[in-house]
C-alpha positions as CSV (number, residue, x, y, z in Angstrom):
1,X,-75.3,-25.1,-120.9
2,X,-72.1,-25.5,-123.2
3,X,-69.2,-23.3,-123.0
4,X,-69.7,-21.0,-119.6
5,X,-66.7,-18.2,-119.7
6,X,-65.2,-17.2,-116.0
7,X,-62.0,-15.5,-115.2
8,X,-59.8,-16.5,-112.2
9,X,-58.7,-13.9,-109.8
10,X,-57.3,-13.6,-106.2
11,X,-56.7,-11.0,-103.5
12,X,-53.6,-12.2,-101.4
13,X,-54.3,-16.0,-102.2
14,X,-57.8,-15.8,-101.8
15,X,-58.6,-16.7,-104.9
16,X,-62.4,-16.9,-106.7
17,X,-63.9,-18.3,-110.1
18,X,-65.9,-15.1,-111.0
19,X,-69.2,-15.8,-113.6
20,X,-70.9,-13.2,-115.7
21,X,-74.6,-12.9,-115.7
22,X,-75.1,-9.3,-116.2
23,X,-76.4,-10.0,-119.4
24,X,-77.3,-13.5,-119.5
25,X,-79.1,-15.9,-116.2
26,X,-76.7,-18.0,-115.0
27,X,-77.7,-19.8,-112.2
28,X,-75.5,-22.8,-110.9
29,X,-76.9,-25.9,-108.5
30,X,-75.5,-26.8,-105.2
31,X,-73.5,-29.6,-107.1
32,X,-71.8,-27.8,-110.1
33,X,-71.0,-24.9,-107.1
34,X,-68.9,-27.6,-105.5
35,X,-67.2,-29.4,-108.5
36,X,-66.3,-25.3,-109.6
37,X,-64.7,-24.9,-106.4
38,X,-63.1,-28.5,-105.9
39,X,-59.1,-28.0,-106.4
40,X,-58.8,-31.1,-107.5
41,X,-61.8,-31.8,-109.7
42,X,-62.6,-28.1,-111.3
43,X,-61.2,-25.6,-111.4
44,X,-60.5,-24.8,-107.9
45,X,-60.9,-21.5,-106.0
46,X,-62.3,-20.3,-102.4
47,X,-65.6,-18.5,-103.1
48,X,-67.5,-18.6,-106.6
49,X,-68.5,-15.0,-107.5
50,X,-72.0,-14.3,-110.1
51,X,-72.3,-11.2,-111.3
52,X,-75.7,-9.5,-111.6
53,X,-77.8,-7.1,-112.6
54,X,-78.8,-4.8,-109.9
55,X,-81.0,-1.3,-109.7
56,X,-79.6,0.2,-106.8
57,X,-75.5,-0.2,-107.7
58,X,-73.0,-1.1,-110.8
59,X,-73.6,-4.7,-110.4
60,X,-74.8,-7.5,-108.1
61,X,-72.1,-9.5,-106.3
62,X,-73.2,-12.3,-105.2
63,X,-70.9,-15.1,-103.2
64,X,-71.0,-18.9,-102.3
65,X,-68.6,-20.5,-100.3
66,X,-66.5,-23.5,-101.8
67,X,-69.2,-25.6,-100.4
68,X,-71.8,-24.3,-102.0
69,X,-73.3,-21.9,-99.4
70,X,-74.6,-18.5,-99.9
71,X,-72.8,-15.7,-97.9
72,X,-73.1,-12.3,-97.1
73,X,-70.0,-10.6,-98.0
74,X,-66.5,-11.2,-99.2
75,X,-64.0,-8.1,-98.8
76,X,-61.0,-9.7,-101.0
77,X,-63.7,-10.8,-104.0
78,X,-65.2,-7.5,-103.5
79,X,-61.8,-6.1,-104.9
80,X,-61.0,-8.2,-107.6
81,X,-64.6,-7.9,-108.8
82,X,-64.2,-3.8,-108.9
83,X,-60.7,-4.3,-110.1
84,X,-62.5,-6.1,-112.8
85,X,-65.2,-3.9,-113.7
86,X,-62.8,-0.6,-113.9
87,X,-60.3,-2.2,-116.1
88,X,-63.5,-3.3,-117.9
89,X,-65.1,0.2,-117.6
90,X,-62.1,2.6,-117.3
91,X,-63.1,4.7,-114.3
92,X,-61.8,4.3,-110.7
93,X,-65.2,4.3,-108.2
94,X,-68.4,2.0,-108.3
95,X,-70.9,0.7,-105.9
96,X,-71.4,-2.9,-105.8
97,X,-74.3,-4.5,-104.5
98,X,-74.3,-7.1,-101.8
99,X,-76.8,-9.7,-99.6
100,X,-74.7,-7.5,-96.9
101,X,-75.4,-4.0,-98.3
102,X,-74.4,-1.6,-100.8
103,X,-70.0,-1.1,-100.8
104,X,-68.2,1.3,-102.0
105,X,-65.2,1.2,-104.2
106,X,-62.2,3.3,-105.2
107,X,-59.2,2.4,-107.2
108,X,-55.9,4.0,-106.4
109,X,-52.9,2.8,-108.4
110,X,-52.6,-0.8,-108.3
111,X,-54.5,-1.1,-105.0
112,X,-58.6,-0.8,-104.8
113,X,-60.1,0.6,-101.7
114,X,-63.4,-1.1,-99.9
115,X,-65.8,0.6,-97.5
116,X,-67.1,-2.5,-96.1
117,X,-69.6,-0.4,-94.3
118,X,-70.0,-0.6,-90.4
119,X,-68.7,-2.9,-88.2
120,X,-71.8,-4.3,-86.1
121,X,-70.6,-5.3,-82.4
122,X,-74.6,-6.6,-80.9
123,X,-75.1,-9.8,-80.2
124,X,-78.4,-10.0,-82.4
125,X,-75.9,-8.1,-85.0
126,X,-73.4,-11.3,-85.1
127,X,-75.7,-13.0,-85.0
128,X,-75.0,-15.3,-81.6
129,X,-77.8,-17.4,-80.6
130,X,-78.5,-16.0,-77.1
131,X,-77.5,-12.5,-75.8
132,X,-73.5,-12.2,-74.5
133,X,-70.5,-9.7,-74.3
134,X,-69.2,-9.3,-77.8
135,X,-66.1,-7.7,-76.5
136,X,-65.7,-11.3,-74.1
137,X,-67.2,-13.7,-75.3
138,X,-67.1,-17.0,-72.8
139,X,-66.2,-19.4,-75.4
140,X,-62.7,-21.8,-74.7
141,X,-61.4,-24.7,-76.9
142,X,-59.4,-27.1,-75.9
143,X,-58.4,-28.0,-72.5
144,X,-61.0,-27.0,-69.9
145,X,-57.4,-26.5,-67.4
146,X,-55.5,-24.7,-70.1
147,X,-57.4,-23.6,-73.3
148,X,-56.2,-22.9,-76.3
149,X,-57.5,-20.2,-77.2
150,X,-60.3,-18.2,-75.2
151,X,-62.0,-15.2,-74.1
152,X,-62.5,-13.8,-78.3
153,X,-64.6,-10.8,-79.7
154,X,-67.1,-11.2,-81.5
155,X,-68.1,-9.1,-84.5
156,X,-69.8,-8.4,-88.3
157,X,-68.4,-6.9,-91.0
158,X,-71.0,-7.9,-93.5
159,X,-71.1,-11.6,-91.8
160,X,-69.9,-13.1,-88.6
161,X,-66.3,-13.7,-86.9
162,X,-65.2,-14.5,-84.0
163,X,-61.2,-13.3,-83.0
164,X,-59.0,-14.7,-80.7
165,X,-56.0,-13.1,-79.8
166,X,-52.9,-14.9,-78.9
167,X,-49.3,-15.1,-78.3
168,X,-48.3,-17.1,-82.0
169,X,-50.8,-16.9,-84.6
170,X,-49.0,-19.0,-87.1
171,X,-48.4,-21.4,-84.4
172,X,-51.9,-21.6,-83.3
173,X,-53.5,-24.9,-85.5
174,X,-56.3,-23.5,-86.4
175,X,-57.0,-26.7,-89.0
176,X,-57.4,-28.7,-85.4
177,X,-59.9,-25.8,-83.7
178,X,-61.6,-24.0,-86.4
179,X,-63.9,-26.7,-87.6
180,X,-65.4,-26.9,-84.1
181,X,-65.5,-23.2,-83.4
182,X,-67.4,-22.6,-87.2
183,X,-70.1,-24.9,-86.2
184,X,-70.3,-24.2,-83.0
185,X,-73.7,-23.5,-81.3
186,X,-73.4,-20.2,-80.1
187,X,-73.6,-19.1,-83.7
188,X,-76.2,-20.2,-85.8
189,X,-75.2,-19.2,-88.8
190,X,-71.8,-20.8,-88.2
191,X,-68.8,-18.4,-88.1
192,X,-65.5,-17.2,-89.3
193,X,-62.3,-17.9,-86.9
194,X,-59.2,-15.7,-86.8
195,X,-56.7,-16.3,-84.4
196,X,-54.5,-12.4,-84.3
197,X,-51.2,-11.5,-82.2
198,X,-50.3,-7.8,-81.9
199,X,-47.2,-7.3,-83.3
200,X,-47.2,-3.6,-82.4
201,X,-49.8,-0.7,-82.2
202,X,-50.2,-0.6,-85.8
203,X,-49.7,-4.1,-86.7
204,X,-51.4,-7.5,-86.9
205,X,-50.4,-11.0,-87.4
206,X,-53.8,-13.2,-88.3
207,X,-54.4,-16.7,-89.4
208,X,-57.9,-17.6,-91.0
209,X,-60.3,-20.4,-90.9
210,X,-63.3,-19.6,-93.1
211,X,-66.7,-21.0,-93.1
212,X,-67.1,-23.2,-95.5
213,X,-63.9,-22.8,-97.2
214,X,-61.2,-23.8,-94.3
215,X,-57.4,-22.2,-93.8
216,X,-57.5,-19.9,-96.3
217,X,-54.0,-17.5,-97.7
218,X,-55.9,-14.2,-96.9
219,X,-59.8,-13.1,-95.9
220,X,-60.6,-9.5,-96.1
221,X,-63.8,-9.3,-94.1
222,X,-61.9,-11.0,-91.1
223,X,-58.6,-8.9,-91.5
224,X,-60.9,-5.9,-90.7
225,X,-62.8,-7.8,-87.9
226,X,-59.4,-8.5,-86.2
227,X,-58.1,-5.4,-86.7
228,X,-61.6,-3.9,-85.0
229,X,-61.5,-6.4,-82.5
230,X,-58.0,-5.3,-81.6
231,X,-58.9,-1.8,-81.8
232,X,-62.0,-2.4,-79.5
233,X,-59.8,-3.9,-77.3
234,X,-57.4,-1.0,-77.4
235,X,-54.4,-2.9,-78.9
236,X,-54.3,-1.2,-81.9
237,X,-55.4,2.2,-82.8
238,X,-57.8,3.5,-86.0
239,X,-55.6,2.8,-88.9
240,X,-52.7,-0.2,-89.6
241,X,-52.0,-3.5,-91.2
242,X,-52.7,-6.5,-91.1
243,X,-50.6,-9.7,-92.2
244,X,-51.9,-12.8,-93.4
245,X,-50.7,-15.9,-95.2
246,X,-50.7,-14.1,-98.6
247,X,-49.7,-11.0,-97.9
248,X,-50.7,-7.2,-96.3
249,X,-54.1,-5.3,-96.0
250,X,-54.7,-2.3,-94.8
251,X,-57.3,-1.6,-92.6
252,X,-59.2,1.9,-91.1
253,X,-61.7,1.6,-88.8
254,X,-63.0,4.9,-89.3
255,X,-65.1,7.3,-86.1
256,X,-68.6,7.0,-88.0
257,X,-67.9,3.5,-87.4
258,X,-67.6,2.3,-91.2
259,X,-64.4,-0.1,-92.1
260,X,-61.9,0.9,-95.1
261,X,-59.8,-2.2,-96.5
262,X,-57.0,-1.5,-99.6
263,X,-55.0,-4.4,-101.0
264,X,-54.5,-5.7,-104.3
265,X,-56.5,-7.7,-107.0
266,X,-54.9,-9.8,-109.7
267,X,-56.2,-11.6,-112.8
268,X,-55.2,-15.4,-112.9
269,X,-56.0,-16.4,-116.0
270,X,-59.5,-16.8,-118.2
271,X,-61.3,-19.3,-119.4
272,X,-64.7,-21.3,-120.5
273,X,-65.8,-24.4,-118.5
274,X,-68.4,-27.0,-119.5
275,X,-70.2,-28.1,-116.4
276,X,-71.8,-30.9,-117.3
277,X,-68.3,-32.2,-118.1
278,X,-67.1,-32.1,-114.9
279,X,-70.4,-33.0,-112.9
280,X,-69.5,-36.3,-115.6
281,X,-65.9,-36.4,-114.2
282,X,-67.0,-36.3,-111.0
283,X,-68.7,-39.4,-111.4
């Protein structure tokens, strides 16, 4: 394959190796996915990002996980990919395509704008593997006498989470629970785990394990799936913030039921890889 160009960029922390195949078919196996993503081994990042050609938007986003597994949506790559394409393209809205839908992007100074479309709140909509109350679910880890977290909502903003809400988020150890939780059978296609404490009407405190990926500095899908889980639960009203590891989103959950999410997107650095060098080095 020789010389493969990417550029490095991250929303928060959340940081992704995006690839260009707009013009040219890229397609990388499960194995060169994984050596991409290792932090220690490639060049390191949370998701991998292809662009492609696509009929019904600007481009075709699509996402794997650093383990090499396809996912629906990513809110945080979805802004450093449009943050991308309208430095590239000098114009402030596109549509990108993805396995979740169509989004819709705006830039506004130095922070982009995502319409991650609407939240979904059925259990067939998660998806869970047997019908349940989204808005309590019966799921406890830990202690059967005193769990450690319990009672979460459940919800989809382009793929599944699950949100618990406690008294310490950053004291919660979510690098002990979340593995279980992400695999666990009452969601099939495994599931992301936030762990969110109300710091006021407006304001949330969340900590992220992400399928696939782990504890990760900042996820912008389950930002706005805390922040509608709160607001479901009527902790928080329509519009507010929400803190992660890496910094501040904001979050609208709008009446028509559709989720806005602003934040920033920065460029790393750029750069040209040769895979089959590393798959070697892997070796």
């Amino acid at each position: 394959m020789g010389l493969l160009p990417f550029i490095k960029m991250h929303g928060l922390g959340n940081d992704f190796v995006i690839f260009d195949a707009r013009f040219e078919t890229i397609e990388l196996t499960h194995e060169e996915l994984r050596v991409v993503a290792s932090r220690r081994m490639g060049i390191g990042c949370d998701q991998i990002i292809t662009l492609e050609p696509s009929e019904r938007a600007d481009v075709f986003m699509r996402i794997h996980n650093a383990d090499g597994g396809e996912v629906e949506a990513c809110g945080n790559g979805t802004r450093c990919v449009a943050a991308h394409l309208m430095e590239e393209g000098e114009y402030n809205h596109l549509t990108i395509e993805t396995l979740a839908g169509l989004l819709r992007v705006k830039r506004d100074g130095g922070s982009v704008s995502v319409d991650m479309g609407i939240a979904r709140h059925e259990w067939n909509e998660i998806p869970l593997a047997a019908p349940a109350d989204t808005l309590h679910l019966s799921l406890n880890v830990g202690s059967p006498e005193a769990p450690a977290l319990a009672d979460p909502v459940a919800i989809n903003i382009g793929n599944p989470h699950v949100v618990f809400f406690v008294s310490d988020a950053v004291g919660t150890d979510l690098v002990r629970y979340g593995p279980e939780i992400e695999i666990h059978e009452m969601f099939p296609n495994r599931v992301n785990v936030s762990v969110a404490q109300v710091l006021d009407s407006t304001t949330l405190r969340v900590q992220v394990w992400e399928r696939g990926v782990g504890l990760t500095a900042a996820c912008g899908t389950a930002a706005c799936a805390a922040f509608v889980a709160a607001a479901r639960r009527g902790l928080v009203g329509g519009k507010g913030t929400v803190q992660l590891d890496g910094g501040v989103l904001k979050v609208e959950w709008h009446q028509d039921g559709h989720v806005i999410m602003t934040g920033p997107a920065s460029l790393s650095f750029i750069g040209k890889v040769d895979l089959d060098v590393l798959i070697k080095a892997k070796v």
